[in-house]
C-alpha positions as CSV (number, residue, x, y, z in Angstrom):
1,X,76.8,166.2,257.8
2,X,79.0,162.9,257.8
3,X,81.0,162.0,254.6
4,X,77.9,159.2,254.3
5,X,75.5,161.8,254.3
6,X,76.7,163.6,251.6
7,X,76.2,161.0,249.2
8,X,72.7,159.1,250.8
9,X,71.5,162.4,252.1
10,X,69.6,162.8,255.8
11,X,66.0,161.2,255.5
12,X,64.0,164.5,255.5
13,X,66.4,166.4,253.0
14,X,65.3,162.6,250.9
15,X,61.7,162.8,251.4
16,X,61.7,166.6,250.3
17,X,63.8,165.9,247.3
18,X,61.5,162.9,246.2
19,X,58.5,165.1,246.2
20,X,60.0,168.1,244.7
21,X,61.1,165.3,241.8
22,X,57.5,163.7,241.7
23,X,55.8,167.2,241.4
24,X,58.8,168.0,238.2
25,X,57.7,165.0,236.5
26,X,54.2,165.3,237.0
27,X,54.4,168.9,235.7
28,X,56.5,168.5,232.8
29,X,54.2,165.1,231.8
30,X,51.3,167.8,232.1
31,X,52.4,171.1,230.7
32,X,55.1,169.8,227.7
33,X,52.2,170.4,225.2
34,X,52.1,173.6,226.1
35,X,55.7,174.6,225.9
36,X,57.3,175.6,222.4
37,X,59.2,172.3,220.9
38,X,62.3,174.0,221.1
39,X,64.3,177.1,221.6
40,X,67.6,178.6,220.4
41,X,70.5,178.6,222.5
42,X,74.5,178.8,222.2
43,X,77.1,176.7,223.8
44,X,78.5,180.1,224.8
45,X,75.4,181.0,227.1
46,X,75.3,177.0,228.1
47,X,78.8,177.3,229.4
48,X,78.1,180.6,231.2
49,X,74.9,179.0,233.2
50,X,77.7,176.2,234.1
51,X,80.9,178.4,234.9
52,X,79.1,179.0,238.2
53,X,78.9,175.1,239.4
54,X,82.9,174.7,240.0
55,X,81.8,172.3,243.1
56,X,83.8,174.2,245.5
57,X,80.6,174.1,247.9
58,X,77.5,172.3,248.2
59,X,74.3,173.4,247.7
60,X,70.8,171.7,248.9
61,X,69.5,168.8,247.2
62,X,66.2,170.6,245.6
63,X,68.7,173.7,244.7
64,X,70.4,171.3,242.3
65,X,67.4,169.1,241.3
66,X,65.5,172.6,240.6
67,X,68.4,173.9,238.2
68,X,68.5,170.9,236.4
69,X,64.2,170.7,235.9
70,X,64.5,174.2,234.8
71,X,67.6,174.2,232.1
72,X,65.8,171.0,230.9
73,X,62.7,173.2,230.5
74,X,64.5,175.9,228.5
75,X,67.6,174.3,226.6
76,X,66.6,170.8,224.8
77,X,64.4,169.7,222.1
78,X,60.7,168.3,223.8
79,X,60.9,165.2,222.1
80,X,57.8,163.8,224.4
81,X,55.9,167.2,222.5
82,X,52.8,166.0,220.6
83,X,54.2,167.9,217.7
84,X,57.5,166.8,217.9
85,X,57.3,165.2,214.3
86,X,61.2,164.2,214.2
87,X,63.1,161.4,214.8
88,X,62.4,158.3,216.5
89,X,62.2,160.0,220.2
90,X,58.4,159.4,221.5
91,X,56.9,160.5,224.4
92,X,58.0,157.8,227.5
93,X,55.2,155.4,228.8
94,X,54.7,156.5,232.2
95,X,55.6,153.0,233.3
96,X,58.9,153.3,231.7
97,X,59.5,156.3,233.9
98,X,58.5,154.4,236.9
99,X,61.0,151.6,236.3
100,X,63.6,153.8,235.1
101,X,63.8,155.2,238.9
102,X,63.2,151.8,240.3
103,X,66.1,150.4,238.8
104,X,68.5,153.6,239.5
105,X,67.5,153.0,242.9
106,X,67.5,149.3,242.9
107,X,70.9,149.1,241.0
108,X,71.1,145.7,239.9
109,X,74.3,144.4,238.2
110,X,73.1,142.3,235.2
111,X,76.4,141.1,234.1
112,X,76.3,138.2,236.3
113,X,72.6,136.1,236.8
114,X,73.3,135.3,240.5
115,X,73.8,138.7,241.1
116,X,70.4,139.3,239.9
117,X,68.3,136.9,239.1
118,X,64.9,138.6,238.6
119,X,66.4,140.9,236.6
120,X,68.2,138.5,233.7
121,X,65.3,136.4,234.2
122,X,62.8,139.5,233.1
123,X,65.1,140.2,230.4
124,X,65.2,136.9,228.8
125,X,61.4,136.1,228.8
126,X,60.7,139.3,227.0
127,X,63.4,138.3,224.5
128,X,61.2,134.9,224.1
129,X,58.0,136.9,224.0
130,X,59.1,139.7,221.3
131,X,61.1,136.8,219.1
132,X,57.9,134.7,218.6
133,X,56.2,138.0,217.6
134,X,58.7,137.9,215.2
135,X,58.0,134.4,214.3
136,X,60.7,132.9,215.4
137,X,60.6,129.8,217.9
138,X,61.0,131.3,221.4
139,X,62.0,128.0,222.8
140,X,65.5,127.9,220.7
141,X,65.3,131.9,219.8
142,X,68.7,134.1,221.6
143,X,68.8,137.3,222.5
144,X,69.9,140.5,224.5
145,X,69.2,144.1,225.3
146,X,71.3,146.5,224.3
147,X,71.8,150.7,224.7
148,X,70.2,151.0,221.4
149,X,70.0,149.8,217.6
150,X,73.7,151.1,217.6
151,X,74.9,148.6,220.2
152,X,72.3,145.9,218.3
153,X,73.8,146.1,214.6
154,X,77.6,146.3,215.6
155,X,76.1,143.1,218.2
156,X,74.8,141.7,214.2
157,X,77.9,142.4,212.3
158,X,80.3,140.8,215.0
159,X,78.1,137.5,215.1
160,X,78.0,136.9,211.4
161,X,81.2,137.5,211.0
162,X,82.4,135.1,213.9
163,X,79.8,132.7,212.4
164,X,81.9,133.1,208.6
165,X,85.3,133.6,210.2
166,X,85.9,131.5,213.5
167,X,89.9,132.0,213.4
168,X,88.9,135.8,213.8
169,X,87.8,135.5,217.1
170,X,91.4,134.8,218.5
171,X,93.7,135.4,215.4
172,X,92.4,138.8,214.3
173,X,91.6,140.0,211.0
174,X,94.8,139.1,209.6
175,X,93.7,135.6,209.4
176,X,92.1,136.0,206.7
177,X,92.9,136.4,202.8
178,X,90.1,138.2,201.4
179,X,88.1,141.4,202.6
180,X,84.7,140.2,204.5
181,X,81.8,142.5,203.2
182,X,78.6,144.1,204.0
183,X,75.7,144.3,201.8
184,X,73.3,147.1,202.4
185,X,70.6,148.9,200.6
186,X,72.0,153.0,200.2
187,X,69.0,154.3,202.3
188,X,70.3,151.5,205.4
189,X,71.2,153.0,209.0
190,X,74.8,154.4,208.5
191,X,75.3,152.7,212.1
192,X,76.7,150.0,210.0
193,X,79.7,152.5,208.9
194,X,81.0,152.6,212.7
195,X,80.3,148.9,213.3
196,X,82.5,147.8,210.0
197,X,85.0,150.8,212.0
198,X,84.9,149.4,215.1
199,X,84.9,145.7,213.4
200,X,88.1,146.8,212.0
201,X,87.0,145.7,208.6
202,X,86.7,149.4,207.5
203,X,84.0,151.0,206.1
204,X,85.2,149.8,202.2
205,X,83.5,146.8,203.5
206,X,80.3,148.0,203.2
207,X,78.5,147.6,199.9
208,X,75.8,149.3,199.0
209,X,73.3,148.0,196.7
210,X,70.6,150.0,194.4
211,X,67.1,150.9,195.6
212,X,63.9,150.9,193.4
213,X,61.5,153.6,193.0
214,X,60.3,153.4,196.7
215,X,63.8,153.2,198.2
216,X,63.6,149.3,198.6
217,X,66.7,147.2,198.0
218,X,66.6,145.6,194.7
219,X,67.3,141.8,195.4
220,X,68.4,141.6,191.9
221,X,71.2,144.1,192.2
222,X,72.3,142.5,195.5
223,X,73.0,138.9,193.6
224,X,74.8,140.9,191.1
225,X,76.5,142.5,193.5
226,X,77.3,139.5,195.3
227,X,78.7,137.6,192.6
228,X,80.8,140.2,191.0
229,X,82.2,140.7,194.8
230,X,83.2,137.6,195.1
231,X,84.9,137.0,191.5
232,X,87.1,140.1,193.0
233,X,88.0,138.0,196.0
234,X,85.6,139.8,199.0
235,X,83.9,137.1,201.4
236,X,81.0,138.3,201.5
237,X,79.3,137.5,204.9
238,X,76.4,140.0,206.0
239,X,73.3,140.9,204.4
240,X,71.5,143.6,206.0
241,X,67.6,144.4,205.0
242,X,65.7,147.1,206.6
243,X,62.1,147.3,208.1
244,X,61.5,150.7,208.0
245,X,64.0,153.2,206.9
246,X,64.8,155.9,208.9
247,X,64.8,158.7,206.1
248,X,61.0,157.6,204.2
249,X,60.0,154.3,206.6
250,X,60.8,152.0,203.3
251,X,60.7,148.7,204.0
252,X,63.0,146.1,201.7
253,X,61.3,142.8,200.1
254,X,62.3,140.5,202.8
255,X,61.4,137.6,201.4
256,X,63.4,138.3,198.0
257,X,66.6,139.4,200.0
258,X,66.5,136.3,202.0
259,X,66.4,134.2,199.4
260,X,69.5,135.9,197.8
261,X,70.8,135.6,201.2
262,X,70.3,131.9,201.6
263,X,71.5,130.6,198.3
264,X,74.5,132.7,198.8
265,X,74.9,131.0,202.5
266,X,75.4,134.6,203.8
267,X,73.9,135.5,207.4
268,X,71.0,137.7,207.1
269,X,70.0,140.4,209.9
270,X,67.2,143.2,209.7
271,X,67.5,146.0,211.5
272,X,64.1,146.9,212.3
273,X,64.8,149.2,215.4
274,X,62.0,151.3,214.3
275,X,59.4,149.8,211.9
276,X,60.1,146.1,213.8
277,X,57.3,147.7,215.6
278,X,54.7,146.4,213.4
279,X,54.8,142.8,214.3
280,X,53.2,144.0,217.1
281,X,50.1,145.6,214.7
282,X,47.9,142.3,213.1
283,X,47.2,145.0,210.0
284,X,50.9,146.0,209.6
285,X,52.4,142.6,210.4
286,X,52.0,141.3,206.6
287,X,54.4,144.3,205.6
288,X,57.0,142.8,207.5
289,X,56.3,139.1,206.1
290,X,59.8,137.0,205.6
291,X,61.3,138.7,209.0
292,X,61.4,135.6,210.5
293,X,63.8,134.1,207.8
294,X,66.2,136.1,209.4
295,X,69.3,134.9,210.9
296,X,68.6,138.4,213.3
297,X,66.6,141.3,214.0
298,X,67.7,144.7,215.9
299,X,64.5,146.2,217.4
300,X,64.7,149.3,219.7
301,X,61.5,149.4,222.0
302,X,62.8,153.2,222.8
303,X,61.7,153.9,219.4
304,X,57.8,153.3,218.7
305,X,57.2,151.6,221.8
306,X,57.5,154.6,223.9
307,X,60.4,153.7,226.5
308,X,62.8,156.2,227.9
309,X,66.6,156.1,226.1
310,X,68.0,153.4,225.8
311,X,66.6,150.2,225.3
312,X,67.5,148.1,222.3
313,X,67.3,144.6,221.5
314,X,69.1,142.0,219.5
315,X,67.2,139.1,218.8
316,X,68.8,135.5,216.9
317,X,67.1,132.3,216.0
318,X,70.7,130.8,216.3
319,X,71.3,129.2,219.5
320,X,74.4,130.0,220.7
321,X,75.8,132.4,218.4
322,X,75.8,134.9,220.7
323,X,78.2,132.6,223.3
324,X,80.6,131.6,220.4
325,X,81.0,135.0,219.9
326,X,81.8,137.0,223.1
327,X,82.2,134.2,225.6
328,X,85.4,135.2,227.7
329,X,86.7,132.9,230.5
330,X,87.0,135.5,233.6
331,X,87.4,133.6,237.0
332,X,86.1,135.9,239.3
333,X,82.7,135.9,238.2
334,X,80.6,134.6,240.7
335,X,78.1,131.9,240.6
336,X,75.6,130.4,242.7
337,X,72.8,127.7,243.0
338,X,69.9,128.2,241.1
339,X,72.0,129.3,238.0
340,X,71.3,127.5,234.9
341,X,74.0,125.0,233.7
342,X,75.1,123.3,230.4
343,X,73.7,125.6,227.4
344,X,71.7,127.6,229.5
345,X,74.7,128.9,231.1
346,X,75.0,131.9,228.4
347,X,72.4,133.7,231.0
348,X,75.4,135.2,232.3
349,X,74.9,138.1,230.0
350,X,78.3,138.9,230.1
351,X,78.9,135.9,228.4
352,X,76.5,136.5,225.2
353,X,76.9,140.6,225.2
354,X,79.2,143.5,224.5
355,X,78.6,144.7,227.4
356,X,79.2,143.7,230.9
357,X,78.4,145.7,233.5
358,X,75.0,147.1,233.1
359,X,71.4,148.7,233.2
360,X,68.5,146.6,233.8
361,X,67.4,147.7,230.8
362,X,64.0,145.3,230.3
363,X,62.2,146.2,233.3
364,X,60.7,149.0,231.5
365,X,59.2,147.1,228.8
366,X,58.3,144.3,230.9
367,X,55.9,147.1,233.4
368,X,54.8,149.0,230.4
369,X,53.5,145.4,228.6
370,X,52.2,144.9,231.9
371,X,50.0,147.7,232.5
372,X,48.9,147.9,228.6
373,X,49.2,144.2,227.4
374,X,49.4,143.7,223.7
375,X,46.0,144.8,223.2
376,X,46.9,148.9,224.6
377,X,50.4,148.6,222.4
378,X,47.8,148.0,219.5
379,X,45.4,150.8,220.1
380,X,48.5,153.2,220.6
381,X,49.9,152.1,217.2
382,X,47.0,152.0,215.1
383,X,46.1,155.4,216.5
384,X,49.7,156.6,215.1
385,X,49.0,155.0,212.0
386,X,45.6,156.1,211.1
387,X,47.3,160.0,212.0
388,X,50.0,159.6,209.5
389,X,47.2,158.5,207.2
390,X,44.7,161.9,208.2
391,X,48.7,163.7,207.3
392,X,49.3,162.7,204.4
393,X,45.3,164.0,203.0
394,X,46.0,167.2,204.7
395,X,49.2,167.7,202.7
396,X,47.5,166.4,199.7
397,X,45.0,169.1,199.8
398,X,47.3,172.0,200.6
399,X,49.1,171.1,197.4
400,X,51.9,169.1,199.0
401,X,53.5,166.2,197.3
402,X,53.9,163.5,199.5
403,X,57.2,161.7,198.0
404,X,57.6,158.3,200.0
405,X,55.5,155.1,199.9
406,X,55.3,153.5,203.2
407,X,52.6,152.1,205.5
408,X,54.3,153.3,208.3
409,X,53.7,156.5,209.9
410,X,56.6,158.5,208.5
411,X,55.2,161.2,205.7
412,X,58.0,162.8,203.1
413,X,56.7,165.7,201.2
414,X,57.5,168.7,198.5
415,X,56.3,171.0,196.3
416,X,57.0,172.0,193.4
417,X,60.2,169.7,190.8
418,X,62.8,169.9,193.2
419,X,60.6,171.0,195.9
420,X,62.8,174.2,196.1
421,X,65.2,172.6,198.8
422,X,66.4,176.0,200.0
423,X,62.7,176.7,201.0
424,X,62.1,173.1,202.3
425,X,65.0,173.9,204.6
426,X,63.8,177.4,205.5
427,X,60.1,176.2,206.1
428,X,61.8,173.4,208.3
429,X,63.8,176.3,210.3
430,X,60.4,178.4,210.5
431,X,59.0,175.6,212.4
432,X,61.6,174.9,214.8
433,X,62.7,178.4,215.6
434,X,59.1,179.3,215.9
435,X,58.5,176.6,218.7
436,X,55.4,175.4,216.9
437,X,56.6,172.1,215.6
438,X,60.0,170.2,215.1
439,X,60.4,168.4,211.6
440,X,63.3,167.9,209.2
441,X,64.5,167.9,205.9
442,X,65.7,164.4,204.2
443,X,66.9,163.9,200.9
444,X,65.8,160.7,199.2
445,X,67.2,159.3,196.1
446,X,68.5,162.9,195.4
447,X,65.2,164.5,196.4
448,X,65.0,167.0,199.0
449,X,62.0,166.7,201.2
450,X,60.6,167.6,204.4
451,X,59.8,164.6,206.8
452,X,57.6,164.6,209.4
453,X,57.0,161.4,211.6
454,X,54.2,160.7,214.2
455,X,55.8,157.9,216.7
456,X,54.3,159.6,220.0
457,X,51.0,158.4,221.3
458,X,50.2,161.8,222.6
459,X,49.9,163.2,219.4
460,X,46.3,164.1,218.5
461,X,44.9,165.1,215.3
462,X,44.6,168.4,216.4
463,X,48.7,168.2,216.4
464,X,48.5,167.0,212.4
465,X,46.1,169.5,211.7
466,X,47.8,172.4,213.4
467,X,51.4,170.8,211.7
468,X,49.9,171.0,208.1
469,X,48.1,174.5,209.0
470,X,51.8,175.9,210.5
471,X,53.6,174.2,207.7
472,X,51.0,176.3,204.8
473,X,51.9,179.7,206.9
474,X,55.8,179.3,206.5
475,X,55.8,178.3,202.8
476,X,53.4,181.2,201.9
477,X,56.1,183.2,204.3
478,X,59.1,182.1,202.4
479,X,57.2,182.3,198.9
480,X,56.7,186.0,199.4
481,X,60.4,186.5,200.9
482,X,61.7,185.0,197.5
483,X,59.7,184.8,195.3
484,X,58.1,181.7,193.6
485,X,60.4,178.3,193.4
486,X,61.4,177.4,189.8
């Protein structure tokens, strides 16, 4: 074998590899359903599996493909499980899978648009399309895909505060004479902490402001906030609402927060990497009415749109904000005719990103919107809705209390005053260790609750019905181990 060949591999060890990997897939897209949603492990028994693999000799290609299939199988989470009821980790559209291998194969480097052109193209006419779902203009609307709602808030708070500070950009922090600030409700994405870290404004720079009865920010405590703020000397510069919380789905009064937001001449962004989803829903879009007052959006299609990890998106009805903040001058990018000029020229997505090398992250949305237009993303969602709906009776008449208002698809639940939280955790760890299900405790306000969220269009209501049937058996379980809560 030839130093090249150990890398491309011969043709026929190829073709046998690709099949063996078509037949994995294929099984694991068949037979997940039927596999427990998770099983215990240690790092200790990890790291012996792995003390064998020191590299020293080469094995065949389907050896290695085979070991990997098969600790997948036995050592992770099934997030693509029909009753996986966790976090925001669905099932991947089949398309999504499809691109994903086309592009490892493919490789294109997005950083540049001459080196790809197809590729930043794709990209930026699904950034038109998903802003004027939004409602904002997608003839003057920005954007960029991004490795997740992480990537997309720190893209938010580093764009406002460029917009607020311009000195910033070249004179650092120590330009400035008062502390920027963040204003947040308390149940908000605690991605904000690390972006105000990695901001270098420090996570005292994020405010927190008070949530009503159904975890909502309270625009009223965010003027106050505001104003006493700035009587103290911060500059406050970022509002952030959320569409869809990810502890009880609550989505913040929009409308209100802008309005605080624009008499206060404060940037406003929504991070609605989950719930954002609902624009895409005609019965769920009024919940997310005022969205396109924002300044910016972060929506993560790898969330309730079903595509494989990651694939975020920032989104900005401000033309050119993204170039005025992370436009660099590097002369040994190339470029080549056909490129847009003037304005246009922020196509180079190294020019209007974080990043700069990277994944062509939007072909994956662009095949799956392909294959199941708006009209199958509808049917997938209101299916997903009307199951959280069909949960939240079941718990009802078990004697559940379900604890969050929400018209999303996300169902918090107790029993009991305090719901017992020792035996919300221990019904939560009956599930999981069981294989049966995967849910979660959350604590809301205070609250402990169990949380249980349908965001995987495989999920049938025979997975809600055997959920609220496993979750009866483990509370009657724990309630004769200890006796009844108080």
């Amino acid at each position: 074998m030839t130093d090249a060949d150990a890398l491309l591999l011969p043709r026929e060890e190829r073709q046998e590899l690709w099949s063996r990997l078509v037949a994995v897939v294929e099984t694991y897209l068949r037979d997940v359903g039927k596999a427990p949603v998770a099983a215990e492990t240690s790092a200790d028994e990890l790291r012996h599996l792995l003390a064998g693999w020191d590299f020293s000799e080469p094995v065949a290609a389907v050896e290695a493909l085979d070991f990997a299939a098969d600790s997948l199988w036995r050592y992770q989470v099934h997030a693509p499980h029909p009753r996986y009821f966790g976090l925001f980790n669905p099932a991947p559209a089949t398309m999504g899978i499809a691109a994903d291998a086309l592009v490892a194969a493919f490789n294109p480097q997005l950083a540049a648009w001459s080196h790809s052109p197809f590729a930043n193209e794709v990209e930026q006419h699904l950034v038109r399309c998903l802003a004027g779902r939004f409602g904002y203009d997608p003839a003057r609307a920005e954007g960029t895909f991004t490795s997740g709602g992480a990537e997309a808030n720190l893209t938010a708070v580093t764009v406002a505060l460029t917009r607020a500070f311009p000195e910033v950009g070249r004179r650092g922090l120590l330009a400035l004479r008062s502390q920027p600030s963040i204003y947040l409700s308390t149940e908000a994405h605690d991605s904000f902490m690390k972006a105000a870290r990695l901001a270098g404004l420090g996570t005292d720079a994020v405010r927190e402001v008070a949530v009503d009865s159904s975890l909502r920010m309270r625009a009223d405590d965010l003027a106050a906030r505001l104003a006493a703020d700035r009587a103290e000397g911060y500059a406050p510069f970022l509002v952030v609402a959320t569409a869809g919380t990810t502890g009880a789905g609550a989505i913040d009064p929009i409308p209100a927060v802008a309005a605080v937001a624009e008499r206060a001449g404060i940037w406003l962004h929504v991070d609605a990497a989950w719930g954002g989803a609902a624009a895409l829903l005609p019965e769920l879009r009024p919940s997310l009415a005022g969205i396109e007052r924002a300044n910016s959006i972060t929506f993560d299609p790898h969330k309730w749109l079903s595509m494989p990890m990651g694939a975020g998106l920032f989104l900005t009805r401000q033309p050119g904000a993204l170039e005025r903040t992370f436009r660099v001058t590097a002369g040994y990018m190339p470029r080549a005719a056909g490129q847009p000029a003037g304005p246009a020229a922020a196509a180079d997505p190294y020019l209007h990103s974080i990043q700069w090398s990277r994944r062509f992250v939007g072909l994956k949305l662009f095949l799956s919107l392909a294959v199941a237009g708006w009209r199958g993303y509808e049917a997938s969602l209101r299916q997903q809705v009307a199951l959280g709906d069909r949960l939240r009776l079941g718990l009802a008449a078990q004697g559940w209390t379900v604890v969050n208002d929400t018209p999303l698809p996300i169902v918090c639940f107790n029993r009991g005053g305090d719901g017992g939280a020792a035996r919300l955790d221990a019904v939560a760890a009956d599930l999981v260790t069981s294989g049966t299900a995967w849910i979660n405790t959350v604590d809301l306000d205070s609250e402990r609750a169990l949380r249980a969220c349908i965001t995987n269009y495989r999920t049938t209501p025979a997975d809600v019905d055997a959920l609220i049937t496993a979750l009866d058996s483990a509370w009657q379980r724990q309630e004769a181990s200890q006796g009844p809560s108080t």
